[in-house]
PDB file of N, CA, C and O in Angstrom, chain B, residues numbered from 101:
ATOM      1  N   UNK B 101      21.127 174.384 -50.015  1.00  0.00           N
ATOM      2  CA  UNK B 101      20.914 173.054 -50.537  1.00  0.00           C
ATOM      3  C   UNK B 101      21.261 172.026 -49.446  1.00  0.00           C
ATOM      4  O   UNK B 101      22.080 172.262 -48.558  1.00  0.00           O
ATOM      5  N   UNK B 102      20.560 170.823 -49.574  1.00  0.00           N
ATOM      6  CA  UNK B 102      20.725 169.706 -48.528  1.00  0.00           C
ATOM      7  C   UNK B 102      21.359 169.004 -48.530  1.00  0.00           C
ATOM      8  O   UNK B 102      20.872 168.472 -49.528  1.00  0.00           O
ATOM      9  N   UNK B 103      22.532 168.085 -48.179  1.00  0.00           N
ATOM     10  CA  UNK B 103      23.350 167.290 -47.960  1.00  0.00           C
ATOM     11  C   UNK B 103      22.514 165.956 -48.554  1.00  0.00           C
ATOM     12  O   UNK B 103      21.394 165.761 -48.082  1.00  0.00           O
ATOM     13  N   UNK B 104      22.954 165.167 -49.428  1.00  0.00           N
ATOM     14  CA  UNK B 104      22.516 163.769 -50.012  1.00  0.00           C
ATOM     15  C   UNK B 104      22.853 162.823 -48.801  1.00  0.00           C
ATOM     16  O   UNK B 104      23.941 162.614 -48.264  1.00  0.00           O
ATOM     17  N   UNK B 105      21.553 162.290 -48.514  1.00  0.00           N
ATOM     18  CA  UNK B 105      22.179 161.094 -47.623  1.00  0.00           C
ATOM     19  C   UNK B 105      22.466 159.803 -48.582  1.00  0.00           C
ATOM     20  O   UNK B 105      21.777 159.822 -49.602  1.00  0.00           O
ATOM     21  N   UNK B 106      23.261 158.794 -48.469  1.00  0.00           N
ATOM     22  CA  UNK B 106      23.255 157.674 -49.165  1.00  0.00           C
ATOM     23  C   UNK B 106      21.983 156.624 -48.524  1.00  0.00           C
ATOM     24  O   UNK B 106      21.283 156.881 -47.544  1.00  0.00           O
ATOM     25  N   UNK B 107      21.930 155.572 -49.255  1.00  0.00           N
ATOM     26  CA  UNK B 107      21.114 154.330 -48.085  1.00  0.00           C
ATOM     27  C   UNK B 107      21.866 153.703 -47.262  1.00  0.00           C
ATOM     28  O   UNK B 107      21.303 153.222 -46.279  1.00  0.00           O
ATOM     29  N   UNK B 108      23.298 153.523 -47.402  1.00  0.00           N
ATOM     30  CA  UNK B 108      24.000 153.110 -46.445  1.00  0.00           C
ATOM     31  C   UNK B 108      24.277 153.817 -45.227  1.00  0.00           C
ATOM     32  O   UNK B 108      24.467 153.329 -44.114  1.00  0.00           O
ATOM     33  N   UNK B 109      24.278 155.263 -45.635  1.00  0.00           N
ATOM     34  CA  UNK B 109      24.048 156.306 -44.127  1.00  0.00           C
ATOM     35  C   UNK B 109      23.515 156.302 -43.437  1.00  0.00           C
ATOM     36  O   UNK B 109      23.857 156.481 -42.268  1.00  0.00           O
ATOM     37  N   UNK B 110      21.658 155.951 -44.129  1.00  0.00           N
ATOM     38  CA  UNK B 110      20.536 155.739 -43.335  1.00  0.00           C
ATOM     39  C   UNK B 110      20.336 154.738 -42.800  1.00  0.00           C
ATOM     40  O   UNK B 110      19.335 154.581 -42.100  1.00  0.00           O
ATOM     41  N   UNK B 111      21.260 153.777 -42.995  1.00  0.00           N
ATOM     42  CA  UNK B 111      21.075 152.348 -42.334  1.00  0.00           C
ATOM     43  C   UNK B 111      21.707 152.585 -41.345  1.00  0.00           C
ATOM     44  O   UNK B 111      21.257 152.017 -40.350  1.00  0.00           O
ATOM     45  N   UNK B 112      23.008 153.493 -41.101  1.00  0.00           N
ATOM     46  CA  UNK B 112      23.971 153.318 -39.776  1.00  0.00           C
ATOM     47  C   UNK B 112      23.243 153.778 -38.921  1.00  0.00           C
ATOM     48  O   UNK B 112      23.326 153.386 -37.757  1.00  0.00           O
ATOM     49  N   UNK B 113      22.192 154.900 -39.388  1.00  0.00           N
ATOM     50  CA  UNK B 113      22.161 155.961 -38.686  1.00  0.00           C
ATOM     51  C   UNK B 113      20.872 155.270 -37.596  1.00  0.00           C
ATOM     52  O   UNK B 113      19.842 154.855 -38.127  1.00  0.00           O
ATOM     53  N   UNK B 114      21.015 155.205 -36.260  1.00  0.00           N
ATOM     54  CA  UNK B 114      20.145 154.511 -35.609  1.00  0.00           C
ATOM     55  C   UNK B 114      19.310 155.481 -34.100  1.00  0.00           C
ATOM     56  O   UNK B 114      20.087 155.937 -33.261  1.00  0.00           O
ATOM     57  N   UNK B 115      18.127 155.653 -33.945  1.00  0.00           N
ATOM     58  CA  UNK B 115      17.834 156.188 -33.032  1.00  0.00           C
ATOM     59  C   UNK B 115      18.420 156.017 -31.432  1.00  0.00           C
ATOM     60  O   UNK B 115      18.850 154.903 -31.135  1.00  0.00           O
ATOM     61  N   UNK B 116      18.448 157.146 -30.348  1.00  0.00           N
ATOM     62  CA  UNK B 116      18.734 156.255 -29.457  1.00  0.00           C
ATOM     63  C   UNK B 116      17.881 155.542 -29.002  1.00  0.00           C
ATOM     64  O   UNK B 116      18.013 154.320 -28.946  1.00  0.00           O
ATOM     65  N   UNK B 117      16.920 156.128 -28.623  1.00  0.00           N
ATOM     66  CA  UNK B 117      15.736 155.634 -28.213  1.00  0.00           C
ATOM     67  C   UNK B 117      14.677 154.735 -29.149  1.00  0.00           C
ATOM     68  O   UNK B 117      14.059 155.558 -29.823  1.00  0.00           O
ATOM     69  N   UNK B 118      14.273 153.554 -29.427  1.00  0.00           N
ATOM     70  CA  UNK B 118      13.110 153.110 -30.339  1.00  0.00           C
ATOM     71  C   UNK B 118      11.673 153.578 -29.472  1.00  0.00           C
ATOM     72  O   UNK B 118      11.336 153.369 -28.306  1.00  0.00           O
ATOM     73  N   UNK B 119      10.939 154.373 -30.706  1.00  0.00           N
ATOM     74  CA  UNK B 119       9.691 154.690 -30.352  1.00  0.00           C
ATOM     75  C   UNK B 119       9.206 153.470 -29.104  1.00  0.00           C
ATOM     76  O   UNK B 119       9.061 153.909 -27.963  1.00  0.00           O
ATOM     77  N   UNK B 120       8.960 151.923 -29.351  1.00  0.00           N
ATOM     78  CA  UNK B 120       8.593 151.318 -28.418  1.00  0.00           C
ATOM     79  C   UNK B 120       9.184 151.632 -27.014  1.00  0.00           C
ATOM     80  O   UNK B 120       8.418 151.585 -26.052  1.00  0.00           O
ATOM     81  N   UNK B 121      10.430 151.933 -26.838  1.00  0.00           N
ATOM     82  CA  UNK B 121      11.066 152.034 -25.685  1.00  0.00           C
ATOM     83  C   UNK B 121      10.316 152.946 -24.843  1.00  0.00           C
ATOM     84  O   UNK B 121       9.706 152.732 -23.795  1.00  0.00           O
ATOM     85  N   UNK B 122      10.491 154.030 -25.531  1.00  0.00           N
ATOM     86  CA  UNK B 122      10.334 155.576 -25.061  1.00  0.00           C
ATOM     87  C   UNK B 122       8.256 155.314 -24.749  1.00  0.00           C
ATOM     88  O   UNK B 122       7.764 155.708 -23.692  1.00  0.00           O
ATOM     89  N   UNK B 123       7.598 154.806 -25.569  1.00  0.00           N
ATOM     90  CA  UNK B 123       5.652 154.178 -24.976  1.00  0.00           C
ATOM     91  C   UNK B 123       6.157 153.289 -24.115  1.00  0.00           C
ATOM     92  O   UNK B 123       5.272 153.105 -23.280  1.00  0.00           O
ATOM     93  N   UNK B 124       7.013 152.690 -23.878  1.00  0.00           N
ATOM     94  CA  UNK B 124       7.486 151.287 -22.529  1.00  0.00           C
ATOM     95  C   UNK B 124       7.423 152.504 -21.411  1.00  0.00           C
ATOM     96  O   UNK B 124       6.368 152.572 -20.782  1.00  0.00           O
ATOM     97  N   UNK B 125       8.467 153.483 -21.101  1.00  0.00           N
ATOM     98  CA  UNK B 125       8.915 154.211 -20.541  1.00  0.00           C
ATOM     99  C   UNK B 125       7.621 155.199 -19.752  1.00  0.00           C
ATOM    100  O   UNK B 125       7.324 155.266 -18.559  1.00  0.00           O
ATOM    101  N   UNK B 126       7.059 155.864 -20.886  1.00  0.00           N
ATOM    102  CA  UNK B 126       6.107 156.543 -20.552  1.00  0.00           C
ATOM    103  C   UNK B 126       4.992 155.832 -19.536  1.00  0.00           C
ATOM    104  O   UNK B 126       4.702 156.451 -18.512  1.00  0.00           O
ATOM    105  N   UNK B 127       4.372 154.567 -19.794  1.00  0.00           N
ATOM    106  CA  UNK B 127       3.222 153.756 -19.648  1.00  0.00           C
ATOM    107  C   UNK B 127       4.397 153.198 -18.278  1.00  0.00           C
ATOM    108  O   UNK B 127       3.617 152.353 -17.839  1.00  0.00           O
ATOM    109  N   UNK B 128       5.421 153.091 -17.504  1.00  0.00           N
ATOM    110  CA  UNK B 128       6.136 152.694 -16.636  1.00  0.00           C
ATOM    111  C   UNK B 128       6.073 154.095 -15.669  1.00  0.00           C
ATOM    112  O   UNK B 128       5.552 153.987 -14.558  1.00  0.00           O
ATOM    113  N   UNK B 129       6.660 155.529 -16.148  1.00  0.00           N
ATOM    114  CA  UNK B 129       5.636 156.201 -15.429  1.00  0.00           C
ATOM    115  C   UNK B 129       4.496 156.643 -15.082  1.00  0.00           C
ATOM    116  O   UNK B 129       4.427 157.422 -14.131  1.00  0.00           O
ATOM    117  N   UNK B 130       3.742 156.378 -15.539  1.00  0.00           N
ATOM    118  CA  UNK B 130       2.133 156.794 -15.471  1.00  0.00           C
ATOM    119  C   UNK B 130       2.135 155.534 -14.078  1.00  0.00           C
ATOM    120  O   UNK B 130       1.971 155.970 -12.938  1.00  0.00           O
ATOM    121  N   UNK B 131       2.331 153.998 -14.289  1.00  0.00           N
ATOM    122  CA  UNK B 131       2.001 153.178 -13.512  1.00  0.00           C
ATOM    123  C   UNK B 131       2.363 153.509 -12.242  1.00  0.00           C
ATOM    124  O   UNK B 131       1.555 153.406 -11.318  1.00  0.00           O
ATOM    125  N   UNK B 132       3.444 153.881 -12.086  1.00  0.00           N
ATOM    126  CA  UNK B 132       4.208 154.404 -10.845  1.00  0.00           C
ATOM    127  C   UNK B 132       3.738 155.684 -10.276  1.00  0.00           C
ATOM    128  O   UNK B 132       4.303 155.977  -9.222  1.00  0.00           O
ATOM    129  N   UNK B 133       2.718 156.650 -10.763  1.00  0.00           N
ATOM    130  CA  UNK B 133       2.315 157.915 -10.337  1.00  0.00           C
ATOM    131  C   UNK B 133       1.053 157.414 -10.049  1.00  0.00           C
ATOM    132  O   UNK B 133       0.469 157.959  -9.112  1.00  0.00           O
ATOM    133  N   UNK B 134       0.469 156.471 -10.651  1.00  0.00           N
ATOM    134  CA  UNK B 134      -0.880 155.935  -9.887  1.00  0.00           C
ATOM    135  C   UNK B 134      -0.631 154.735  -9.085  1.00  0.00           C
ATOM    136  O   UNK B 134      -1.679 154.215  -8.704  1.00  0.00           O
ATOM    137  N   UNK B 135       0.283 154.224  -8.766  1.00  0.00           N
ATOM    138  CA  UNK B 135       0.346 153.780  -7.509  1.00  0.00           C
ATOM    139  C   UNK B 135       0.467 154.639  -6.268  1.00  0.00           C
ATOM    140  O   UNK B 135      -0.167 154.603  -5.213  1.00  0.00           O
ATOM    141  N   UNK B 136       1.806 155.700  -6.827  1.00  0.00           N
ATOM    142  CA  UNK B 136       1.940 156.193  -5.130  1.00  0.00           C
ATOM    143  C   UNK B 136       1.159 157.406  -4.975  1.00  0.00           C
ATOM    144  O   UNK B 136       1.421 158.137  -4.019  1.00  0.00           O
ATOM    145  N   UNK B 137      -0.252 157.883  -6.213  1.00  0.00           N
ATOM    146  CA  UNK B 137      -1.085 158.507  -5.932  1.00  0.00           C
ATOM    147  C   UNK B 137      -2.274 157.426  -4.745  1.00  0.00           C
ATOM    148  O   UNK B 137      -2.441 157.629  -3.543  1.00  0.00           O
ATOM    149  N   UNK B 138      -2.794 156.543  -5.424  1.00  0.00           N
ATOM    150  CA  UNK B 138      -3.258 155.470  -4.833  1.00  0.00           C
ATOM    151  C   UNK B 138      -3.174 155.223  -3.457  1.00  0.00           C
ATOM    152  O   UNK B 138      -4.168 155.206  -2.731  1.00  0.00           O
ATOM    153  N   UNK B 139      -1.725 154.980  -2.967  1.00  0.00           N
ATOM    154  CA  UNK B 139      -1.161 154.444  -1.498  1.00  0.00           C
ATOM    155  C   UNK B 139      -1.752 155.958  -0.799  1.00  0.00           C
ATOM    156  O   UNK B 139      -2.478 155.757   0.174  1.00  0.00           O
ATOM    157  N   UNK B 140      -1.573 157.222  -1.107  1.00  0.00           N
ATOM    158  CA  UNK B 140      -1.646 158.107  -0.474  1.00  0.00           C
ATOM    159  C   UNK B 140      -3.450 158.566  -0.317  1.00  0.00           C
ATOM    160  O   UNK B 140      -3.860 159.196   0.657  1.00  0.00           O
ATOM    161  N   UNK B 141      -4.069 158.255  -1.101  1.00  0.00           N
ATOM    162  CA  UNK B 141      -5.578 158.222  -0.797  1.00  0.00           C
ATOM    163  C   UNK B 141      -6.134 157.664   0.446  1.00  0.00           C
ATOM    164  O   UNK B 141      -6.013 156.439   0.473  1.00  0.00           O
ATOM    165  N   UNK B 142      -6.732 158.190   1.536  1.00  0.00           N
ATOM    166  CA  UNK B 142      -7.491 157.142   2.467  1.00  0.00           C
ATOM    167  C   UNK B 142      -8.996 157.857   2.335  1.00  0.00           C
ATOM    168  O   UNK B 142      -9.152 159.036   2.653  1.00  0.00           O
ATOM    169  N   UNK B 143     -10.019 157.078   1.866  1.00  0.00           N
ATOM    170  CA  UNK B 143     -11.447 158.228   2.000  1.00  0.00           C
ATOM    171  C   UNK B 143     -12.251 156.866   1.686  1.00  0.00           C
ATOM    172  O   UNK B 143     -11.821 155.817   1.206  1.00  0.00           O
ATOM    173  N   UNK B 144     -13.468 157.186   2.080  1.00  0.00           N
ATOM    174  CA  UNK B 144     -14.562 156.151   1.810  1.00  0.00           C
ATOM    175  C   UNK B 144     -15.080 156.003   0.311  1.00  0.00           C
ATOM    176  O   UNK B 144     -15.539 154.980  -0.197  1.00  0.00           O
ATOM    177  N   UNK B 145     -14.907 157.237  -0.279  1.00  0.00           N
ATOM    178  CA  UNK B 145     -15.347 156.441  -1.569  1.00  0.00           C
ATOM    179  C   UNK B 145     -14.551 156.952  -2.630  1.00  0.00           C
ATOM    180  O   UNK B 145     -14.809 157.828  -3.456  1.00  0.00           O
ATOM    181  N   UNK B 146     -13.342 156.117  -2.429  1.00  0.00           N
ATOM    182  CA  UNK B 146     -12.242 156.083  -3.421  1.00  0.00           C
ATOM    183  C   UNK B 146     -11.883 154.320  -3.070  1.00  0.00           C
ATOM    184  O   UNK B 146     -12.279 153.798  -2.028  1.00  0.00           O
ATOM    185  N   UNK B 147     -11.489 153.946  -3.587  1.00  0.00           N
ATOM    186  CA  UNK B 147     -11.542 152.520  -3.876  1.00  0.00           C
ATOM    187  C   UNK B 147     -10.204 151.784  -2.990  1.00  0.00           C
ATOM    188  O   UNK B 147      -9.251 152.243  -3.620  1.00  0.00           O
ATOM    189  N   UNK B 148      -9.761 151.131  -2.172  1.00  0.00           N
ATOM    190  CA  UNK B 148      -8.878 151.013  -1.239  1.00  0.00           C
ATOM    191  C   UNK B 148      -7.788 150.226  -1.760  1.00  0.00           C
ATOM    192  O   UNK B 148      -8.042 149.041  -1.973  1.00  0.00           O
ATOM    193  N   UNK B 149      -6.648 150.637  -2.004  1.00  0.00           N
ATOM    194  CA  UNK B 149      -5.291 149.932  -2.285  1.00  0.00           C
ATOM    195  C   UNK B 149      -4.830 149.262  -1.334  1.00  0.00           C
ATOM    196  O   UNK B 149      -4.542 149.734  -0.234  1.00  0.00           O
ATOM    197  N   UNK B 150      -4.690 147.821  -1.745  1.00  0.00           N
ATOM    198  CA  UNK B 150      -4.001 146.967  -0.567  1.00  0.00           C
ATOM    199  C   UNK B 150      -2.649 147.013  -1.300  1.00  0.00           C
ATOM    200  O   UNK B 150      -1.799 146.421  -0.634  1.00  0.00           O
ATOM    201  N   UNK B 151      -2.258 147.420  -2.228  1.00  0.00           N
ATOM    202  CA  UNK B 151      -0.760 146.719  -2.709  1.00  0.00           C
ATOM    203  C   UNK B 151      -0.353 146.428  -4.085  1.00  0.00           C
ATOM    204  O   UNK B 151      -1.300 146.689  -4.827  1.00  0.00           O
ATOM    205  N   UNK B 152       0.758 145.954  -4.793  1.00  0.00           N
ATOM    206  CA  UNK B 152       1.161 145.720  -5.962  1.00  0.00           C
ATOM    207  C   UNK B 152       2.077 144.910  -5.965  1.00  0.00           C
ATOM    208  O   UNK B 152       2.845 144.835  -5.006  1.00  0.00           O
ATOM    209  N   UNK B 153       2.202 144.066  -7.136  1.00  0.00           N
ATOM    210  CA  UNK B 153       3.521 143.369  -7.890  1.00  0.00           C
ATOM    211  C   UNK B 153       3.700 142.983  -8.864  1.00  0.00           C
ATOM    212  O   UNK B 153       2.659 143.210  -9.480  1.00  0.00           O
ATOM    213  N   UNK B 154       4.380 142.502  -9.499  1.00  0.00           N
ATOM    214  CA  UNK B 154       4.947 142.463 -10.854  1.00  0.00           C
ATOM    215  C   UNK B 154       5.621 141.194 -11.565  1.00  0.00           C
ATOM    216  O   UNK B 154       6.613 140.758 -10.982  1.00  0.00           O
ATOM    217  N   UNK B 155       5.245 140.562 -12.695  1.00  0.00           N
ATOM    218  CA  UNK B 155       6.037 139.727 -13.358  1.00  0.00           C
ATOM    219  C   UNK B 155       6.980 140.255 -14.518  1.00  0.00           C
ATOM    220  O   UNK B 155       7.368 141.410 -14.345  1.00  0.00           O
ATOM    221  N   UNK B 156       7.384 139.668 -15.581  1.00  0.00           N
ATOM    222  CA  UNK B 156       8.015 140.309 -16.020  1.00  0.00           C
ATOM    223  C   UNK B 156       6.989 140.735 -17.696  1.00  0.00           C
ATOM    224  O   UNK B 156       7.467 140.873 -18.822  1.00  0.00           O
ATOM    225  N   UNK B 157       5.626 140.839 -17.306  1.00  0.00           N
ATOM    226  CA  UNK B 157       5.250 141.111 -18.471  1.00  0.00           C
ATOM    227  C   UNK B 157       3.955 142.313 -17.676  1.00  0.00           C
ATOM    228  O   UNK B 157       3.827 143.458 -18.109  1.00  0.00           O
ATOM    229  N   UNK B 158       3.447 141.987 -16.968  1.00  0.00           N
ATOM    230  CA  UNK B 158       2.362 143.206 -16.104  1.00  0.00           C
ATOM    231  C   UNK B 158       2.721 143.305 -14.786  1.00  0.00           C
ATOM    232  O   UNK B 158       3.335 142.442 -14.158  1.00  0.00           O
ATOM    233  N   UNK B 159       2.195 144.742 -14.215  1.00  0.00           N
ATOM    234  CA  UNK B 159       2.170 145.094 -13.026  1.00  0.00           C
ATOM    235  C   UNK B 159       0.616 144.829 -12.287  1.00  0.00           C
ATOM    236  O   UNK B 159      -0.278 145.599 -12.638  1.00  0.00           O
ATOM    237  N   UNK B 160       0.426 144.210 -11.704  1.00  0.00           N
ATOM    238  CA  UNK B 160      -0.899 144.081 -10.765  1.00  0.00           C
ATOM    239  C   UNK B 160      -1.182 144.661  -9.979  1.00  0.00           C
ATOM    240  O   UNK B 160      -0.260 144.890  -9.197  1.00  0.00           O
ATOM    241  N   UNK B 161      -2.171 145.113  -9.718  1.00  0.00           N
ATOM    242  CA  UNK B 161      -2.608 146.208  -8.401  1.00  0.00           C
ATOM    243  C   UNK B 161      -3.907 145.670  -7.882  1.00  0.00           C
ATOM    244  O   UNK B 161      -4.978 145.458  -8.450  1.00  0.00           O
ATOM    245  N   UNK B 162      -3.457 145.485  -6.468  1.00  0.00           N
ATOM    246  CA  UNK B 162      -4.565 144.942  -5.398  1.00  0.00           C
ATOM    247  C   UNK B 162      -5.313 145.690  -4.849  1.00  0.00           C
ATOM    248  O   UNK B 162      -4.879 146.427  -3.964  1.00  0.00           O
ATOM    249  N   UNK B 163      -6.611 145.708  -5.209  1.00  0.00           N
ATOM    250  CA  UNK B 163      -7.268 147.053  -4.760  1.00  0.00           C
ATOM    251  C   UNK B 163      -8.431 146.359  -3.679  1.00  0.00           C
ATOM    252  O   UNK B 163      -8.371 145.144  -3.493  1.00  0.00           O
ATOM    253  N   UNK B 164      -9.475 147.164  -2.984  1.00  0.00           N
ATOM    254  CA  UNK B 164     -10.631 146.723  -2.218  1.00  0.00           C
ATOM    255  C   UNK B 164     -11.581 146.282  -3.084  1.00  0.00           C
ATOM    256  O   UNK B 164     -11.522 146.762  -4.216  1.00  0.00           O
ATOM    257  N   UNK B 165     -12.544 145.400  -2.825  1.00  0.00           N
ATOM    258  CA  UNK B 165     -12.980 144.488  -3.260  1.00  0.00           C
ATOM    259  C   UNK B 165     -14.194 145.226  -3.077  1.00  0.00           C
ATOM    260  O   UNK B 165     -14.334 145.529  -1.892  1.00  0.00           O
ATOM    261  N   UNK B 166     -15.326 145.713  -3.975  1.00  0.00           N
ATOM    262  CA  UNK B 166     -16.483 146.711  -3.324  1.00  0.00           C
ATOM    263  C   UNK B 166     -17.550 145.665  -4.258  1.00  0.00           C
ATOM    264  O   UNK B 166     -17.609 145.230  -5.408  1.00  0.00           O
ATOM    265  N   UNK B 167     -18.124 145.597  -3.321  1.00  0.00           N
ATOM    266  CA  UNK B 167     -19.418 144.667  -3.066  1.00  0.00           C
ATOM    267  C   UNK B 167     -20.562 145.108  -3.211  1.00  0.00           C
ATOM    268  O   UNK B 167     -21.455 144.267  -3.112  1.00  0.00           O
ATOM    269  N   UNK B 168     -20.960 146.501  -3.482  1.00  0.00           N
ATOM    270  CA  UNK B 168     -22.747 146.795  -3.166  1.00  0.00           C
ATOM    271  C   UNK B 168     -22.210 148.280  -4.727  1.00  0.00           C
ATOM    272  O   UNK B 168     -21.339 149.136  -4.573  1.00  0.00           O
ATOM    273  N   UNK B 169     -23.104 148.083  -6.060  1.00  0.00           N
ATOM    274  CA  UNK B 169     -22.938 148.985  -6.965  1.00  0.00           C
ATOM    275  C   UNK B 169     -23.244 150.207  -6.532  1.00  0.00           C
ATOM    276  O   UNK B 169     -24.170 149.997  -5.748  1.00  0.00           O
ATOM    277  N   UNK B 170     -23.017 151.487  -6.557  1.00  0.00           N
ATOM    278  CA  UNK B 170     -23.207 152.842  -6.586  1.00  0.00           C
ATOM    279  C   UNK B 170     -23.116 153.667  -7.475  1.00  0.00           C
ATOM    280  O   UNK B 170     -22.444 153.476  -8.488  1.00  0.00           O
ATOM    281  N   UNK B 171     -23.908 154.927  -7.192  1.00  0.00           N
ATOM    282  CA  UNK B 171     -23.479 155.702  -7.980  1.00  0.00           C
ATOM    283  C   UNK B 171     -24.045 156.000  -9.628  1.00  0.00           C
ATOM    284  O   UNK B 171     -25.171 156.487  -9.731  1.00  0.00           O
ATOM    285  N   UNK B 172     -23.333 155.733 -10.773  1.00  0.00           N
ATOM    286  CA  UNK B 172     -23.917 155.758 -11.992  1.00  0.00           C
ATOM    287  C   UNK B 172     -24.168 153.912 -12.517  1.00  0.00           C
ATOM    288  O   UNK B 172     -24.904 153.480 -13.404  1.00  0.00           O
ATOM    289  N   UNK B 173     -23.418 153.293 -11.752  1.00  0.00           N
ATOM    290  CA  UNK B 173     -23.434 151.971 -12.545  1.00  0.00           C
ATOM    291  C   UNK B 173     -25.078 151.220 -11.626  1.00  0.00           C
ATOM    292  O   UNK B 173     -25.767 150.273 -12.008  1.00  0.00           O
ATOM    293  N   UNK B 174     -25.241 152.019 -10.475  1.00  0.00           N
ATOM    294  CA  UNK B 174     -26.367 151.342  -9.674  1.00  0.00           C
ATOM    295  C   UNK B 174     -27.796 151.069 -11.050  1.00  0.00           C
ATOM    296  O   UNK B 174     -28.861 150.538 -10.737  1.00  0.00           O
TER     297      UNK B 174
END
């Protein structure tokens, strides 16, 4: 048989982590594995990283500027 929780138990009882944190977290590494995948690319037709920075709400990524369509979008 199971132990009765009260509602006052379930109120103390607090995660460590809030789901948002832990999607903050995740989506903070992903950004960071495609940057320093990115920096490490040099080839002609992969798209050219000049750089990154950050406010306190997005990360920006400065990429090459490609000028003539190819490919499937031509």
């Amino acid at each position: 048989m199971t132990p009765r929780i009260s509602e006052s138990q379930l109120q103390q009882r607090r995660p460590l982590l809030s789901f948002n944190r832990i999607a903050c977290e995740v989506a903070k590494d992903k950004m960071c594995r495609e940057i320093s995948l990115h920096r490490t690319l040099n080839d002609n037709r992969v798209v050219g990283f000049h750089g990154f920075f950050q406010d306190m709400v997005f990360v920006y990524i400065i990429l090459e500027l490609c000028k003539r369509r190819i490919g499937i979008y031509s």
